[in-house]
C-alpha positions in Angstrom: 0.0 0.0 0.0 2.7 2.2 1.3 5.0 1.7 -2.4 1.6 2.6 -4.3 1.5 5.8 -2.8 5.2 6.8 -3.5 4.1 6.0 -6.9 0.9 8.0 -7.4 3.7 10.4 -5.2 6.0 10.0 -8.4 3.2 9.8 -11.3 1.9 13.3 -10.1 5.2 14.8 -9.8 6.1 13.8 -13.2 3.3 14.5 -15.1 3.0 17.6 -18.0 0.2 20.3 -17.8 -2.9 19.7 -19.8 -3.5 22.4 -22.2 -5.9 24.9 -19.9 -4.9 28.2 -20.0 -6.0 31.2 -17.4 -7.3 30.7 -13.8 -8.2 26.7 -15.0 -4.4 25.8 -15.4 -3.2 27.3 -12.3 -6.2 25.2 -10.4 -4.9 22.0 -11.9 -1.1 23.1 -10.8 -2.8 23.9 -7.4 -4.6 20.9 -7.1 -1.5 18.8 -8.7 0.7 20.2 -5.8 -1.9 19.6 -3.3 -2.4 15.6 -4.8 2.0 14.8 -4.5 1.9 16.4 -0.7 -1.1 13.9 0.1 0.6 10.9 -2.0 4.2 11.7 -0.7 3.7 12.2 3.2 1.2 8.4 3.0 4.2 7.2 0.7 6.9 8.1 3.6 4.5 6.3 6.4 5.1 3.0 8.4 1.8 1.1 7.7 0.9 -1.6 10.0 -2.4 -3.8 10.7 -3.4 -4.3 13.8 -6.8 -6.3 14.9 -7.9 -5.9 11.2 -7.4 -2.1 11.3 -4.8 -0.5 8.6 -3.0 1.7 10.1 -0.4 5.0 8.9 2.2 6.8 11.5 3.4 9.9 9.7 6.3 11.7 11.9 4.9 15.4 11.7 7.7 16.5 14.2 10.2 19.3 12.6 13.9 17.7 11.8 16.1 17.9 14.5 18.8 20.7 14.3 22.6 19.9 13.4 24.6 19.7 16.2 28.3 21.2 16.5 30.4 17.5 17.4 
Protein backbone atom coordinates (compact mmCIF):
# COMPACT_ATOMS: atom_id res chain seq x y z
CA UNK A 1 0.00 0.00 0.00
CA UNK A 2 2.72 2.16 1.33
CA UNK A 3 5.00 1.67 -2.43
CA UNK A 4 1.62 2.58 -4.35
CA UNK A 5 1.46 5.84 -2.81
CA UNK A 6 5.22 6.76 -3.53
CA UNK A 7 4.08 6.03 -6.92
CA UNK A 8 0.92 7.99 -7.36
CA UNK A 9 3.68 10.39 -5.20
CA UNK A 10 6.02 10.01 -8.38
CA UNK A 11 3.21 9.83 -11.30
CA UNK A 12 1.92 13.34 -10.14
CA UNK A 13 5.16 14.81 -9.84
CA UNK A 14 6.11 13.76 -13.25
CA UNK A 15 3.30 14.46 -15.12
CA UNK A 16 3.00 17.56 -17.99
CA UNK A 17 0.24 20.27 -17.81
CA UNK A 18 -2.91 19.71 -19.78
CA UNK A 19 -3.51 22.44 -22.23
CA UNK A 20 -5.88 24.89 -19.94
CA UNK A 21 -4.95 28.17 -19.98
CA UNK A 22 -5.96 31.19 -17.35
CA UNK A 23 -7.27 30.67 -13.80
CA UNK A 24 -8.25 26.68 -15.05
CA UNK A 25 -4.37 25.83 -15.39
CA UNK A 26 -3.25 27.31 -12.33
CA UNK A 27 -6.24 25.21 -10.37
CA UNK A 28 -4.87 21.97 -11.91
CA UNK A 29 -1.11 23.13 -10.75
CA UNK A 30 -2.80 23.87 -7.39
CA UNK A 31 -4.57 20.86 -7.08
CA UNK A 32 -1.46 18.79 -8.69
CA UNK A 33 0.68 20.23 -5.79
CA UNK A 34 -1.91 19.61 -3.35
CA UNK A 35 -2.36 15.65 -4.78
CA UNK A 36 2.01 14.79 -4.46
CA UNK A 37 1.91 16.41 -0.74
CA UNK A 38 -1.06 13.94 0.12
CA UNK A 39 0.61 10.95 -1.98
CA UNK A 40 4.20 11.73 -0.65
CA UNK A 41 3.72 12.24 3.19
CA UNK A 42 1.23 8.41 3.00
CA UNK A 43 4.20 7.24 0.74
CA UNK A 44 6.92 8.10 3.55
CA UNK A 45 4.53 6.32 6.38
CA UNK A 46 5.09 3.04 8.36
CA UNK A 47 1.77 1.07 7.69
CA UNK A 48 0.85 -1.56 9.96
CA UNK A 49 -2.44 -3.81 10.68
CA UNK A 50 -3.39 -4.33 13.84
CA UNK A 51 -6.81 -6.31 14.94
CA UNK A 52 -7.89 -5.89 11.19
CA UNK A 53 -7.35 -2.08 11.35
CA UNK A 54 -4.82 -0.54 8.63
CA UNK A 55 -2.97 1.75 10.13
CA UNK A 56 -0.35 5.03 8.92
CA UNK A 57 2.16 6.77 11.53
CA UNK A 58 3.40 9.87 9.74
CA UNK A 59 6.27 11.65 11.90
CA UNK A 60 4.90 15.35 11.68
CA UNK A 61 7.65 16.49 14.23
CA UNK A 62 10.18 19.27 12.57
CA UNK A 63 13.88 17.68 11.82
CA UNK A 64 16.14 17.88 14.48
CA UNK A 65 18.78 20.71 14.28
CA UNK A 66 22.56 19.91 13.43
CA UNK A 67 24.64 19.72 16.17
CA UNK A 68 28.34 21.16 16.48
CA UNK A 69 30.37 17.49 17.40
Amino acid sequence: MVNRFRARAEAVRSRGLPPVEGPDRQRFKEQAQLDFMDFAMLGDAEASVEDGILTFRIDLRPAAPPTDD
